[in-house]
C-alpha positions as CSV (number, residue, x, y, z in Angstrom):
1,X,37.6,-49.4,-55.6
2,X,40.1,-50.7,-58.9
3,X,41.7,-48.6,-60.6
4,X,39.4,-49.0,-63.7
5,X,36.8,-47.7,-61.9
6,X,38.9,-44.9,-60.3
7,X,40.2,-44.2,-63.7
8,X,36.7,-43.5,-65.1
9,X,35.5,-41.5,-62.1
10,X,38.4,-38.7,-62.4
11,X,37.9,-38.6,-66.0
12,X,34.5,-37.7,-65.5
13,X,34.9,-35.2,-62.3
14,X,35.4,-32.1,-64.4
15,X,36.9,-29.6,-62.3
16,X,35.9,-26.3,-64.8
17,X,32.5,-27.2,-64.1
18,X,30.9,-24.0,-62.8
19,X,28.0,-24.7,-60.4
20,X,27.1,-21.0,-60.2
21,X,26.6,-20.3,-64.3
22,X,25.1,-24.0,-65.0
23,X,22.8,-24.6,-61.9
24,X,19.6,-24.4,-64.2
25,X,21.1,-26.7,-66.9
26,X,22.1,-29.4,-64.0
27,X,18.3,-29.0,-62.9
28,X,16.7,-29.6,-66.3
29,X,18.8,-32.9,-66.3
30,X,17.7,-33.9,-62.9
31,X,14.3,-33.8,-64.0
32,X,15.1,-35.7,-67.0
33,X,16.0,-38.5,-64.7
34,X,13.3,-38.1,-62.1
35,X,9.9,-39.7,-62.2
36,X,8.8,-42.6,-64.3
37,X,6.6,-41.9,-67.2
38,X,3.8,-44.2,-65.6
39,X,4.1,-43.8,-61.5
40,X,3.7,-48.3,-61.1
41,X,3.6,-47.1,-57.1
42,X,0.8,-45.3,-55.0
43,X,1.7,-41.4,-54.4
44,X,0.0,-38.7,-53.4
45,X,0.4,-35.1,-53.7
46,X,-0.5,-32.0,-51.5
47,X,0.0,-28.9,-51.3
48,X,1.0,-27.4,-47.8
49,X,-0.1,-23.3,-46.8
50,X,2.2,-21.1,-45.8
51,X,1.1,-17.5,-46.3
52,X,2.8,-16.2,-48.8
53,X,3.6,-19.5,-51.3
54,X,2.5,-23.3,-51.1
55,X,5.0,-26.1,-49.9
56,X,4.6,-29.4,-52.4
57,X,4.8,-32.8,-50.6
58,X,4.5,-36.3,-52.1
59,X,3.6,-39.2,-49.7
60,X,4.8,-42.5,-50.6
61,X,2.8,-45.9,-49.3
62,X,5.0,-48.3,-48.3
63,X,2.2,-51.2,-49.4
64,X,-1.4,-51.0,-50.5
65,X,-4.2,-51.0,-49.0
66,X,-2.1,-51.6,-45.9
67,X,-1.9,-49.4,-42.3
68,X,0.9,-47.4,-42.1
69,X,2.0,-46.7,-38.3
70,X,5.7,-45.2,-38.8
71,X,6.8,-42.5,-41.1
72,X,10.4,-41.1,-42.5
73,X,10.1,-37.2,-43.2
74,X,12.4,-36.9,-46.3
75,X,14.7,-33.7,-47.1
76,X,16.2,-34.1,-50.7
77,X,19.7,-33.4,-51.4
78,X,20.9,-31.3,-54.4
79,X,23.3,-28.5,-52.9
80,X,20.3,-26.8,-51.9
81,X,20.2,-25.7,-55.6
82,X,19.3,-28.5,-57.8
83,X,16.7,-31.9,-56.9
84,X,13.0,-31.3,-56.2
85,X,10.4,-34.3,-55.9
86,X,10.3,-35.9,-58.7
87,X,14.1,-36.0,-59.4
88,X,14.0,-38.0,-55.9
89,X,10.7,-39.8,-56.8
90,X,12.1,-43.5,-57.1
91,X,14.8,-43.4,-54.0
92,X,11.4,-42.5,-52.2
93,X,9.6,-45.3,-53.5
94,X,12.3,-47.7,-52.8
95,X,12.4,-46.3,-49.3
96,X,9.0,-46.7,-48.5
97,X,9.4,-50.6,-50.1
98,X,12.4,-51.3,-48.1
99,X,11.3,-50.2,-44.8
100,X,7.9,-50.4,-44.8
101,X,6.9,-46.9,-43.5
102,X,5.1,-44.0,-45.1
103,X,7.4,-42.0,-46.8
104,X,7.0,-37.8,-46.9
105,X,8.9,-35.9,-49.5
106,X,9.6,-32.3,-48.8
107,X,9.7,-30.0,-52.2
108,X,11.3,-27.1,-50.2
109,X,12.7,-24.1,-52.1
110,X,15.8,-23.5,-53.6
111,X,18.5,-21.4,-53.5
112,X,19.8,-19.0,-55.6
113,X,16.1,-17.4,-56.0
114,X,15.5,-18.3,-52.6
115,X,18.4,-18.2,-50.2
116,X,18.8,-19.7,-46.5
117,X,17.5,-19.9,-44.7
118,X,14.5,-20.0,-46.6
119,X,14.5,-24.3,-47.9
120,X,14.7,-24.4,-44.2
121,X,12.2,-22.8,-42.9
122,X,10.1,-24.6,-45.6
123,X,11.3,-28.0,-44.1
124,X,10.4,-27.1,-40.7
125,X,6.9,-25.6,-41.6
126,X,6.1,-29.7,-42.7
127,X,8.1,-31.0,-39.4
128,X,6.3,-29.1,-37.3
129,X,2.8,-29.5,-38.6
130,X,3.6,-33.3,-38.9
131,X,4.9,-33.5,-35.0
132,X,2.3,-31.5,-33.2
133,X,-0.4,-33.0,-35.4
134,X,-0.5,-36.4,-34.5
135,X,-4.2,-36.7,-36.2
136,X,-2.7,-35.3,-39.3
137,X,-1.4,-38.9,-40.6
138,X,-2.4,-40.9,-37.7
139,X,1.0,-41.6,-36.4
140,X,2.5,-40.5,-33.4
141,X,5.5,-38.5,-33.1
142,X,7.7,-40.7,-32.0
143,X,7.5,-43.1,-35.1
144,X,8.6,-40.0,-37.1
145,X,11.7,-40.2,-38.5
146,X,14.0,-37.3,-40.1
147,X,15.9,-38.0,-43.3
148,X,18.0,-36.5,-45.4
149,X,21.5,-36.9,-48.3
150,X,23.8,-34.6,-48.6
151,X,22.3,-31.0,-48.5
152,X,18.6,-32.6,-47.2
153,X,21.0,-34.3,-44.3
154,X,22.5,-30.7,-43.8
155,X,18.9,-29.5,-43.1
156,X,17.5,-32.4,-41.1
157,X,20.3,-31.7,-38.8
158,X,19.5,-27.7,-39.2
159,X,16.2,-28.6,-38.2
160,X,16.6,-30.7,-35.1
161,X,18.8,-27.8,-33.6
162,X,15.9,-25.1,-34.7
163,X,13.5,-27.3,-33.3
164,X,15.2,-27.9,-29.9
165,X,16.0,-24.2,-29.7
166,X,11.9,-23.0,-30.9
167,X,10.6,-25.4,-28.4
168,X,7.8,-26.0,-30.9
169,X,9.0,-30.1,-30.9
170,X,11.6,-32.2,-31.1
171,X,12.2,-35.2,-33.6
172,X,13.2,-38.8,-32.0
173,X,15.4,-39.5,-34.6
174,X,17.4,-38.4,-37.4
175,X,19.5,-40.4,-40.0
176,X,21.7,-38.1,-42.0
177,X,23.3,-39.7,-45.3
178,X,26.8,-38.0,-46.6
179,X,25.7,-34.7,-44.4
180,X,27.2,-31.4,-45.7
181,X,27.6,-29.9,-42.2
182,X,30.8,-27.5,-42.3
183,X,31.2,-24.1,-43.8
184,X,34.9,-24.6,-45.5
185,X,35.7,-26.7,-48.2
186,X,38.4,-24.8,-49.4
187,X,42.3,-25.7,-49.4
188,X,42.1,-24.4,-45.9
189,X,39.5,-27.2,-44.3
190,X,40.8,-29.3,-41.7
191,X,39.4,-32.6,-42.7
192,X,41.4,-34.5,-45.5
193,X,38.9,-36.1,-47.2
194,X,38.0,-32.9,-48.5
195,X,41.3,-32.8,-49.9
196,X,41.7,-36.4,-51.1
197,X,38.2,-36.8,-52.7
198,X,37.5,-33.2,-53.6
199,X,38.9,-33.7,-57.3
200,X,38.2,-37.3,-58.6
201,X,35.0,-38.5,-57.3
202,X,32.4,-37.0,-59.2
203,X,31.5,-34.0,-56.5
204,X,34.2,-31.5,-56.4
205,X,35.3,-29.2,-53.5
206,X,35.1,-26.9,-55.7
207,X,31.3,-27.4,-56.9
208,X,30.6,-27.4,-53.0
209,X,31.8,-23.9,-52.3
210,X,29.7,-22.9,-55.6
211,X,26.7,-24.4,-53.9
212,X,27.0,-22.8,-50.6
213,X,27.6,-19.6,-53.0
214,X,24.4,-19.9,-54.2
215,X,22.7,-21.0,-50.9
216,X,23.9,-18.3,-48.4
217,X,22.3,-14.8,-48.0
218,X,25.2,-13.2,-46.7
219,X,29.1,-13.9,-45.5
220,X,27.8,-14.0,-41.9
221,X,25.7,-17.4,-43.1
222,X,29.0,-19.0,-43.2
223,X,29.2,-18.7,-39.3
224,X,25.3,-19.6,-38.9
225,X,25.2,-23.6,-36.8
226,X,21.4,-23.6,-38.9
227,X,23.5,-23.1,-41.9
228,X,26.7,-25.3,-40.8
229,X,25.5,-27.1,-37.6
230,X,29.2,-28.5,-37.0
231,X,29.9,-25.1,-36.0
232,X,26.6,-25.3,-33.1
233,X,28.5,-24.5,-30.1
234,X,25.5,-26.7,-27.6
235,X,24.6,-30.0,-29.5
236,X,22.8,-31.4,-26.8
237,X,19.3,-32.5,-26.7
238,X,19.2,-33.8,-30.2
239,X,17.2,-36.8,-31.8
240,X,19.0,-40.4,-31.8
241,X,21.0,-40.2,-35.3
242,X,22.3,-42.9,-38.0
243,X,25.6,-41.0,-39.6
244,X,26.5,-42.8,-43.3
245,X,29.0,-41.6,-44.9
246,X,31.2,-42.2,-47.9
247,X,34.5,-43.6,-48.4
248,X,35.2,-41.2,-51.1
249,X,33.3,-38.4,-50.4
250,X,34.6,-35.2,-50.4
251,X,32.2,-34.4,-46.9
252,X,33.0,-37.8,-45.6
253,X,35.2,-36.7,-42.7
254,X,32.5,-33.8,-41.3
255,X,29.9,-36.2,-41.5
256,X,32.0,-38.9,-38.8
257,X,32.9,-35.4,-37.2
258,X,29.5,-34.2,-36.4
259,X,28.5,-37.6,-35.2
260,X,31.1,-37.5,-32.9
261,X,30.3,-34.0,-31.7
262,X,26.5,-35.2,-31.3
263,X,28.2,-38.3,-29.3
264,X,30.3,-35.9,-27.2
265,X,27.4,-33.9,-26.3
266,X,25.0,-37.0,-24.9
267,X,23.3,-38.1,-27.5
268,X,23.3,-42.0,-29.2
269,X,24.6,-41.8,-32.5
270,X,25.9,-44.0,-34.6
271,X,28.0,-43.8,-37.5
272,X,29.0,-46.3,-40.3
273,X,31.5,-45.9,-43.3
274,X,30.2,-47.4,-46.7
275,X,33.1,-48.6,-48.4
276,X,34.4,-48.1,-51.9
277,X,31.1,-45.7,-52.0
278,X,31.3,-41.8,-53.6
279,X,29.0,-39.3,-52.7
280,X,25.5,-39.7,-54.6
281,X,25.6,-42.9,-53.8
282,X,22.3,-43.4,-52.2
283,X,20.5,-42.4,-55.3
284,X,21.4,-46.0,-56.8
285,X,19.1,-48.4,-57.3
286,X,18.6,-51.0,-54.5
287,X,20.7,-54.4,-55.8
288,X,24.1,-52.1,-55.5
289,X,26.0,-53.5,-52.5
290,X,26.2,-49.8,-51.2
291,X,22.7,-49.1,-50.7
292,X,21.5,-52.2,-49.6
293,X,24.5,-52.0,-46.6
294,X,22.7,-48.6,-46.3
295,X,19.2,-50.1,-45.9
296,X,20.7,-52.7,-43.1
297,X,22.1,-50.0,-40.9
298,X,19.2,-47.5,-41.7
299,X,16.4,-50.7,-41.0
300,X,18.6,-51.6,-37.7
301,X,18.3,-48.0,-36.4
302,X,14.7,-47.6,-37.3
303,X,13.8,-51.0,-35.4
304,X,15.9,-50.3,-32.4
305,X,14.0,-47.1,-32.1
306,X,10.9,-48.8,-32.2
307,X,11.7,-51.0,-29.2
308,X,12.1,-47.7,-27.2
């Protein structure tokens, strides 16, 4: 990254920012930023039952008019406060384009009105009835593939440990992009990229212990492996996983940890570095060198699983 660039990045990572009093104001710009005025791409909405409220998905088709055999089960990021479907509406069209499956976007709730592990359970209601239901879509379980950014990565990897530990089903494959999956961010972590990339990169450390703040029910969340699942004591059993992570990510160092924790426990993992890449990164559009390194490893580990 040059200094220019570097330059303009700190001057823009406000450290005052307060997560906790501005959440609603960071959401109405999201949406500001989300969908297209005219959708130029096929969608379709639905609305999922679960007792007492509805779950909103949007599926994305990857072509026209075209049979779709493989599908990537999308969990947004946004700190588990902010980001919804629309806000996330063109990285999902652009991942349907670029790998040519079906793409399902989860509008799980958000914290602070709805606390863990509430967004969740919301994200494993869809799993689940998307797993087990193989006439649902039309496409087996094993061409179902979890992904998530950020706080959607932290609950795709949630999710395969609920999922191995319910016995309901259990995913093939997960790719987790810049996953939040530790429970300190403060001075006190053990990993230094929180402490060289937690001031000038755009995310702060300290906007990250505002949104697990907000996303926690209760001190003993902090200690939860569904909340923090580097902290799962048994990570065996899990999906095949894709790690990317961030060269100047604040969470860059817990992603590479938990794939090596996943590795230590049995299960294939890979992990890959994007260089001179913050966090958010993924949200770009698709001629930024970042993304489309993303979309090589991501189409790589998507194929290999195929072959299996």
């Amino acid at each position: 990254m040059n200094k220019l660039t570097r330059a303009a990045l700190r001057a823009i990572s406000h450290p005052n920012i307060s997560i906790k009093k501005d959440y609603k104001l960071r959401r109405k710009l999201r949406a500001a930023t989300g969908r297209p005025p005219l959708s130029f791409y096929r969608t379709w909405d639905h609305q999922v039952d679960c007792g007492d409220h509805e779950i909103p998905v949007r599926l994305f088709s990857p072509r026209p008019n075209a049979p779709v055999e493989a599908l990537l089960l999308f969990l947004h990021g946004g700190g588990w406060v902010t980001g919804n479907i629309d806000t996330y509406d063109r990285v999902c069209h652009h991942m349907a384009q670029l790998t040519g499956r079906m793409v399902v976007s989860v509008d799980y709730r958000l914290a602070p009105e709805h606390r863990f592990p509430a967004g969740l359970e919301d994200c494993y209601t869809i799993a689940r009835a998307l797993y087990r239901d193989a006439a649902l879509l039309g496409i087996p379980p094993k061409r179902i593939t979890l992904i998530g950014d950020s706080a959607g990565a932290n609950l795709a990897a949630a999710l395969s440990l609920l999922a191995r530990d319910r016995g309901e089903f259990l995913p093939s494959g997960q790719i987790l992009i810049y996953p939040a999956v530790y429970n300190d961010h403060s001075p006190a972590s053990p990993f230094a990229s929180v402490h060289r990339n937690g001031a000038d990169y755009l995310l702060t450390t300290r906007q990250i212990c505002e949104y697990m703040e907000l996303y926690r029910s209760c001190e003993a969340d902090l200690h939860n492996p569904y909340f923090a699942p580097l902290l799962a004591e048994d990570l065996t059993n899990q999906p095949r996983t894709l790690v990317l992570t961030a060269e100047f990510d604040p969470l860059r160092d817990e992603g590479e940890a938990y794939a090596k924790a996943l590795a230590a426990a049995g299960n294939p993992v890979e992990c890959h570095r994007i260089t001179d890449a913050i966090h958010g990164y993924f949200s770009l559009p698709p001629h930024f060198r970042t993304v489309r390194e993303s979309y090589g490893y991501i189409n790589a580990f998507l194929q290999e699983g195929d072959g299996l």
